[in-house]
LOMI-825969 format. One record per residue (C-alpha): x, y, z; residue in three letters. Coordinates in steps of 0.02 Angstrom, whole numbers, plus 50000, padded with zeros to 5 digits. Example, Ala and Ser with C-alpha at 12.3 -4.5 7.8 and 13.67 -1.06 7.14 Angstrom:
BEGIN
506154977550390Ala
506844994750357Ser
//
This chain:
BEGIN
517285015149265Unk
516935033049272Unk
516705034349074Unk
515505021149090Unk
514465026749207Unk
514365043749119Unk
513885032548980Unk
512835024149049Unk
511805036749105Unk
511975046248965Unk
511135032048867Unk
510045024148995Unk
509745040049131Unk
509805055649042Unk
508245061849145Unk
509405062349304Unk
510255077249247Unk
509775093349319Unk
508755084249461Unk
509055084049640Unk
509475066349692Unk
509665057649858Unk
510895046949882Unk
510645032050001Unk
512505029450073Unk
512905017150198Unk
514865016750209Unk
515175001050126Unk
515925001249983Unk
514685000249850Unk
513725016649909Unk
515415023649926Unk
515925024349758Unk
514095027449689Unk
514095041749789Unk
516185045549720Unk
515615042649542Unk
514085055349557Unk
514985066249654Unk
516265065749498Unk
515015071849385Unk
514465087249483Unk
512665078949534Unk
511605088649649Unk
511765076349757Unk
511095073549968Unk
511505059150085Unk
510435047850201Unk
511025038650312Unk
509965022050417Unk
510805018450585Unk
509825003850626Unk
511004997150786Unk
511324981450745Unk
513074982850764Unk
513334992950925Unk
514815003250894Unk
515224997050725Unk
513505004750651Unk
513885021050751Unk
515735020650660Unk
514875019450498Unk
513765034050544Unk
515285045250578Unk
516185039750432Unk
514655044150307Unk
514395061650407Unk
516295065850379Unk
516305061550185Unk
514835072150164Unk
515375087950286Unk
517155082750154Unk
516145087450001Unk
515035099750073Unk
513625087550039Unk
511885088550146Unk
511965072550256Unk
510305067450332Unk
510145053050460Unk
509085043850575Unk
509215031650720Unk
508185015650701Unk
507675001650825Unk
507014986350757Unk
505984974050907Unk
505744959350770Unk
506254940750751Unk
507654939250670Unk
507134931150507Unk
506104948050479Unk
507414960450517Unk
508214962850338Unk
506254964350280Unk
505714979250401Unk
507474986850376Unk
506904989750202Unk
505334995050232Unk
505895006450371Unk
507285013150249Unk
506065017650114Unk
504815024650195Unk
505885035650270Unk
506925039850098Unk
505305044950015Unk
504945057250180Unk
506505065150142Unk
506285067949946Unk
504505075649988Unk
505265085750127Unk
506805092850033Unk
506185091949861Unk
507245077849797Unk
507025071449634Unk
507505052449650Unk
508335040149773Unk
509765031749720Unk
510545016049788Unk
512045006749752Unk
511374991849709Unk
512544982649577Unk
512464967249461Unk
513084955949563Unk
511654960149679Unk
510404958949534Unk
511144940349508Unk
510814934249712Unk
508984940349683Unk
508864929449508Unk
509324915249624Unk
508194921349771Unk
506804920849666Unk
507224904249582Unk
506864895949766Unk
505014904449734Unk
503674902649621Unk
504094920049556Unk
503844914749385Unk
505114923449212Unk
504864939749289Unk
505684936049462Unk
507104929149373Unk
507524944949279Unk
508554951049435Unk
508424968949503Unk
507564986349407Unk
508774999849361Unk
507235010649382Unk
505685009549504Unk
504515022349513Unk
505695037149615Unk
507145022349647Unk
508625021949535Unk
509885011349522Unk
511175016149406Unk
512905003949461Unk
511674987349397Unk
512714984249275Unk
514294984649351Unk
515014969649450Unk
515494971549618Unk
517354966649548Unk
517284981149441Unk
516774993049585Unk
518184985549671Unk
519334990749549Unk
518745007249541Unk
518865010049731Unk
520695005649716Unk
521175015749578Unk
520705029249670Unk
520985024149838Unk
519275027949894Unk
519035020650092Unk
517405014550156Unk
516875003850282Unk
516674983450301Unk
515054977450385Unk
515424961450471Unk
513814953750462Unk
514084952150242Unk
515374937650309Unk
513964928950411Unk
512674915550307Unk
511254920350420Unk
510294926250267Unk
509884918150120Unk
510644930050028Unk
512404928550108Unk
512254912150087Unk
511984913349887Unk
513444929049888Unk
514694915950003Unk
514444900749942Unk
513494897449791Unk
514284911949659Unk
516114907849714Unk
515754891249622Unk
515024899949482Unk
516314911149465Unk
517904897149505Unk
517184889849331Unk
516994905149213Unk
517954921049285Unk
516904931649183Unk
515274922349262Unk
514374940449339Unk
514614949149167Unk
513974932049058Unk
512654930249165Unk
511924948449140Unk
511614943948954Unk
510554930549024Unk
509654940849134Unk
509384955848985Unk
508734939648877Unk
507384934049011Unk
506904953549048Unk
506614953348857Unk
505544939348876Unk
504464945349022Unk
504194960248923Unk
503414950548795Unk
502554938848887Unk
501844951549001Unk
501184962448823Unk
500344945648761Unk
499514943448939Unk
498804962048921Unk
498154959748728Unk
497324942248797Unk
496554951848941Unk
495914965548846Unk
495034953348748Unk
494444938048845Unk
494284947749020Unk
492584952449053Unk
492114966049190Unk
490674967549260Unk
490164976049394Unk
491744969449525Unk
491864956449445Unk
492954948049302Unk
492284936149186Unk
493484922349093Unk
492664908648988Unk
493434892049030Unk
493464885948853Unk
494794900048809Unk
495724895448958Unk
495984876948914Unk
497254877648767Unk
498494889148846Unk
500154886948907Unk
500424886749106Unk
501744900049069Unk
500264911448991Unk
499034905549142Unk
500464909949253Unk
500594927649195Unk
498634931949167Unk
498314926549367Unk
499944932649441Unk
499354950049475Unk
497854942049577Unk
499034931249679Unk
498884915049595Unk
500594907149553Unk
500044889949545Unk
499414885049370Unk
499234868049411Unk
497594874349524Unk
496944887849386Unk
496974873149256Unk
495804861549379Unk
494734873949407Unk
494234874749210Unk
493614856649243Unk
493044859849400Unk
491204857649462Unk
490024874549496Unk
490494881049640Unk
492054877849672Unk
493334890749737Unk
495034894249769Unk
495784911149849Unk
497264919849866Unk
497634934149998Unk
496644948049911Unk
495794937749776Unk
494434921749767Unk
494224914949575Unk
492514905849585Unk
491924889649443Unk
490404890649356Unk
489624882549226Unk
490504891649092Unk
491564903549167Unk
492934907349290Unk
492574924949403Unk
493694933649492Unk
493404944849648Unk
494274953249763Unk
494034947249941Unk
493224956350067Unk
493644962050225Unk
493214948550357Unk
492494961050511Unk
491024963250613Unk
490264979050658Unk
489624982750832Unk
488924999550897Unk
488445008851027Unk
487355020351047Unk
485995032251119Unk
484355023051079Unk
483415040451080Unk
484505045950914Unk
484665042250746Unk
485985033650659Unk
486855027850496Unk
487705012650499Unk
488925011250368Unk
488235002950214Unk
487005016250225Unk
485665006950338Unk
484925020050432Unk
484055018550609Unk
482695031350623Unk
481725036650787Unk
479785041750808Unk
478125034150773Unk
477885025050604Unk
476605019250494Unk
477365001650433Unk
477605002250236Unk
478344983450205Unk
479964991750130Unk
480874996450316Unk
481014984250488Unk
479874992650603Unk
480264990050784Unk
479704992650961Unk
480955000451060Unk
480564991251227Unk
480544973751127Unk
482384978051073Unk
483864974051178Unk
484994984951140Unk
486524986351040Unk
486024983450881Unk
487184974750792Unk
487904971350602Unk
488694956450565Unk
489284943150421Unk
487984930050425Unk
488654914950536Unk
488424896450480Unk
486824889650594Unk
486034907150596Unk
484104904950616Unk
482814915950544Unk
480924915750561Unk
480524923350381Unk
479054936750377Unk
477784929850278Unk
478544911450302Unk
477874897350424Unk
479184892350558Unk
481134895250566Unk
482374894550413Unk
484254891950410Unk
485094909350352Unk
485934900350232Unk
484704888250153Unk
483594906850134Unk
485354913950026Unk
485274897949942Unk
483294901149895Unk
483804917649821Unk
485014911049736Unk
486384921849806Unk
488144919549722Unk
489534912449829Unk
490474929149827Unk
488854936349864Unk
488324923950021Unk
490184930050085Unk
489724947850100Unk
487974946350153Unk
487754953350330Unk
486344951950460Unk
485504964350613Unk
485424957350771Unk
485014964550932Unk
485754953251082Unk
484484939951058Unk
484274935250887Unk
484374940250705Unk
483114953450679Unk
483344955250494Unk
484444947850350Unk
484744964150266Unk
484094966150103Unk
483454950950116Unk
482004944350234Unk
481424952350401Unk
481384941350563Unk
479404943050639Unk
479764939150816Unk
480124956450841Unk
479384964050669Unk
477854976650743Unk
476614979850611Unk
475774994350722Unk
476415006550858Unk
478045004750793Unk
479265019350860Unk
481075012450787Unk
481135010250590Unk
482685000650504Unk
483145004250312Unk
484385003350189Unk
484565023450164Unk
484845029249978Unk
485965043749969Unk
//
C-alpha cells in the first residue's frame, strides 16, 4: 500500500510535496496508518489531536497514545480538550465543526500548508448512502472530496480492508473506539449493518463500487458545467435580483431544474416547475432565498434579515440610523423632502421597524387613515420590496413610512425643531 499511496499522490497530489501538512490523528486506526504512510515518505508532517470526553478514560487513553507516537517520531503534537453541552443527535455535527475550526487555527498559527484526514473509501461509500436518504441530488451521491479547499484526503481510495492489511504487515498498533460498535448514528448503522450485506454478496463490493462513484462524479461535473453555460445565458441580474423567463424553464429536465436552484436552496423541482404555471405573485422561499412568479418571469432574491431596530437616545443630539436616515436637531424651514417634527409632540424613542400587517397611516396630502399596506400596494411596491420596507414610529403611532408617505398627525409645517431624512452619503 505504500507504493500506492506514493502513487497516488504522485499522480493525484503532487502539490503536497514540500508543504507543511497537519495531520489530524485520532488513534484509530485509519489516522494511524495515514499518519505511518506519510511519515514513510519523509512529509513535514504535525499532529492534532480533539479530546472531546466522550469516553472518560478511554478518550484520555487515546490522547496519550497519539502524544507518545508523535514524541516516537519527533513529530509536533498539538491538542485540545473539548466539552460538548448538546443533544445527542447534534454531537457528531458540532464535533466537526469544533474540530475544524480549530484545525484551520492551527495551520494559520504554525504556518501549515493543508489538513489531512484519514478519511478512506469506505467512508466515501456510507456518505453515498447518507445522502441517498436526502434530496442531495447526483452530486451528494458522489461520496467524499479528496480535496476541499485546505482539507485533503489522500487514503479515499483505499478500503478500510486494505488499510487493514497494511496495519498488519507492519504491525502498526492503534487504538479501538468503542462507540464505532454502537448504531446510535446513522452512519454506524450504514458501516454495521447495511455494507456487510453488500459486501457478503460481492467481496470486492468497496472497490466496484468506487467506479460507480468516479462515474456519477463524472456526471456531476458535467451536469454542473451545463447548469453554468445555461445560467450565463438565461440568468438575468439586475440590481439584487435574478431574472429567469418561465418559458425557458418549461422544457427542462427536473435533473437540470434541480441543479440551476440547488445553490439557492431549492431541492424540490416538483415546486420550481409549479411555479412556471403559477399565478403573479406567488412565492416560495428557502432559508436564504425567496423565488417570486410573475407574469413572465421567475426572480430570485436573497432574503432579508427579519429584525427590528430600536434606539435610544439623547433627544438634544443628532443621529444616523442605519440605512442612512438621519435625525437632525435645530429650527427648520419645512422643504416637503424631510419629516419635520416638534420635539414636545414626540414621545420618545424613535423607532425603525418592518411594516406590521394592520399598520395605519394618515397620508400627508390624503383625507383620513390608510392601511400601510393597501398604500405599498398603491405604489405598486414588489413583494420582495413590501418585505423590506420599514416604518418610523415614535411610541404612539407611525410617524412616517420611509421613503414613502409622511404621517400628518405629528407632521409640523412651521416651528419645527426635529427634521427626519434619508441622508445621502
Amino acid at each position: 500500500m505504500l507504493e500506492l499511496t506514493k502513487k497516488h499522490i504522485d499522480d493525484n497530489l503532487s502539490f503536497l510535496f514540500d508543504k507543511k501538512l497537519l495531520v489530524c490523528v485520532s488513534g484509530g486506526i485509519d489516522s494511524v496508518v495515514l499518519f505511518d504512510l506519510l511519515n514513510r515518505m519523509n512529509f513535514k508532517l504535525g499532529v492534532a489531536h480533539c479530546n472531546f470526553k466522550l469516553r472518560n478514560k478511554e478518550s484520555d487513553d487515546d490522547y496519550l497514545f497519539v502524544k507518545n507516537l508523535c514524541k516516537s517520531s519527533s513529530i509536533p503534537f498539538y491538542s485540545k480538550d473539548f466539552n460538548i453541552d448538546t443533544p445527542k443527535h447534534s454531537i457528531q455535527m458540532s464535533a466537526r465543526k469544533l474540530r475544524y475550526d480549530w484545525f484551520y487555527e492551527l495551520i494559520e498559527l504554525h504556518n501549515y500548508d493543508f489538513i489531512l484526514t484519514a478519511h478512506h473509501l469506505n467512508d466515501s461509500i456510507e456518505t453515498f448512502f447518507i445522502n441517498l436518504t436526502r434530496s442531495t441530488g447526483i452530486d451528494g451521491l458522489t461520496g467524499i472530496k479528496s480535496i476541499n479547499n485546505k482539507v485533503i484526503r489522500p487514503l479515499i481510495p483505499f478500503s478500510k480492508s486494505q488499510l487493514k492489511d497494511y496495519a498488519k504487515e507492519n504491525n502498526i498498533l492503534w487504538r479501538e473506539d468503542s462507540s464505532n460498535f454502537k448504531n446510535d448514528y446513522l452512519r454506524n448503522k450504514i458501516r454495521n449493518k447495511i455494507l456487510p450485506i453488500f459486501k457478503e454478496i460481492d467481496s470486492d463490493f468497496a472497490i466496484n463500487f468506487s467506479k460507480t462513484i468516479n462515474r456519477l462524479s463524472e456526471s456531476s461535473l458535467i451536469l454542473k458545467k451545463h447548469a453554468e453555460n445555461f445560467k450565463s445565458t438565461n440568468f438575468q441580474i439586475i440590481n439584487d435580483e435574478i431574472l429567469i423567463l418561465k418559458k425557458v424553464l418549461k422544457n427542462l429536465s427536473s435533473v437540470m431544474i434541480f441543479n440551476l436552484f440547488v445553490d439557492y436552496g431549492f431541492k424540490n423541482t416538483d415546486q420550481i416547475i409549479r411555479l412556471c404555471s403559477a399565478e403573479t405573485g406567488k412565492i416560495i422561499n428557502s432559508k436564504s432565498y425567496s423565488i417570486l412568479s410573475n407574469r413572465t418571469h421567475l426572480i430570485i432574491k436573497k432574503n432579508i434579515e427579519n429584525i427590528e431596530l430600536e434606539y435610544f437616545y439623547n433627544s438634544e443630539s443628532d443621529f444616523l440610523f442605519p440605512d442612512n436616515i438621519k435625525v437632525a436637531h435645530g429650527n427648520f424651514v419645512n422643504d416637503n423632502k424631510s419629516l419635520y417634527l416638534k420635539k414636545n409632540q414626540i414621545i420618545f424613542p424613535l423607532i425603525i421597524r418592518r411594516w406590521q400587517p394592520g399598520d395605519v397611516i394618515y397620508p400627508t396630502g390624503m383625507n383620513g387613515k390608510k392601511l400601510v399596506s393597501k398604500l405599498l400596494k398603491d405604489n405598486k411596491l414588489s413583494i420582495f420590496d413590501k418585505n423590506k420596507q420599514y416604518v418610523l414610529t415614535d411610541q404612539e403611532h407611525i410617524l412616517w413610512v420611509i421613503g414613502i408617505r409622511f404621517d400628518k398627525r405629528k407632521y409640523s409645517r412651521i416651528n419645527s425643531n426635529l427634521k427626519i431624512s434619508l441622508f445621502e452619503k
